[in-house]
N, C-alpha and C positions, 0 to 999 in steps of 0.2 A: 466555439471551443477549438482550442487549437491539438491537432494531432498528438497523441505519444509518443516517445518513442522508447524504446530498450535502453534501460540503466547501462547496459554492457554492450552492448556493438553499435545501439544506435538506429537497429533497425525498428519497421513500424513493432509494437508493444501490445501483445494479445493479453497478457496476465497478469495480475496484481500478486504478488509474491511478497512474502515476508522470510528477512530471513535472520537467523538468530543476533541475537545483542549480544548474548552468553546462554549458559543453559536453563532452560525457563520456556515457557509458552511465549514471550512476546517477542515480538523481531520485528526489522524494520522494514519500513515498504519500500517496496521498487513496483516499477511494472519490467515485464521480460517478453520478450519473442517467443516463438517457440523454441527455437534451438538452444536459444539457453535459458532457458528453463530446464530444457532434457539436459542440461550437464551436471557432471557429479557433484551441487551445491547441498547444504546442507538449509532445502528448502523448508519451511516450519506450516505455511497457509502458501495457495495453488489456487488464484478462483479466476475465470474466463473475466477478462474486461467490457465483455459483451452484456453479463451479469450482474459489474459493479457499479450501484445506483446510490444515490445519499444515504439512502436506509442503509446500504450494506456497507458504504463504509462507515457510519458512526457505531455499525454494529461490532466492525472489526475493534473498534475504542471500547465499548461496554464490555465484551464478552474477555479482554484483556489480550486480544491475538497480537496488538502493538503498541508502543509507546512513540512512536515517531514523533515527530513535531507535527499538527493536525497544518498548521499553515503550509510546511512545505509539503505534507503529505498531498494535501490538496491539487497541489499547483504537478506534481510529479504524475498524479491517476488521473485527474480532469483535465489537463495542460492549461492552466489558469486557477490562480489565487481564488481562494472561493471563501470568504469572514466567514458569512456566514454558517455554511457547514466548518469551518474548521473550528468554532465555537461551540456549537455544538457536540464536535469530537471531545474537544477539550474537558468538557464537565466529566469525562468518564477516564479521563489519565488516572492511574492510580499513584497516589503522594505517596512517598517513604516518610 
């Protein structure tokens, strides 16, 4: 698996962050450094990359914390395209 890195500078990538679409529980994934994660963002979910396993991202998809796209989500938290979990994300998007 290839390394993370920070949506925003680029550096290596501690945390899976969501952050809003609009106003609502779900927002979209990033992963962040530390230093920006600590910046004034209007972050929604905060969870250690040390922490985030299959389980815990399809659980981010059940419990409604995002709607990202599960394929790119994938490839952005794990650094590589993953069907089969992002299939799995996917049964739990919530339709309009």
């Amino acid at each position: 698996m290839d390394p993370v890195h920070c949506a925003n500078c680029g550096q290596p990538a501690e945390w899976l962050v969501t952050l809003p679409y609009s106003d609502g529980l779900a927002g979209r994934v990033l992963v962040y450094g530390n230093d920006c994660r600590n910046r004034d963002m209007p972050i929604l979910v905060s969870i250690s990359l040390e922490m985030v396993d299959e389980y815990m991202f399809v659980e981010m998809y059940r419990l409604g914390y995002t709607e990202s796209s599960p394929d790119t989500a994938t490839e952005i938290v794990f650094g590589e395209e993953r069907p089969d979990l992002a299939a799995r994300a996917k049964r739990h998007l919530r339709r309009c």
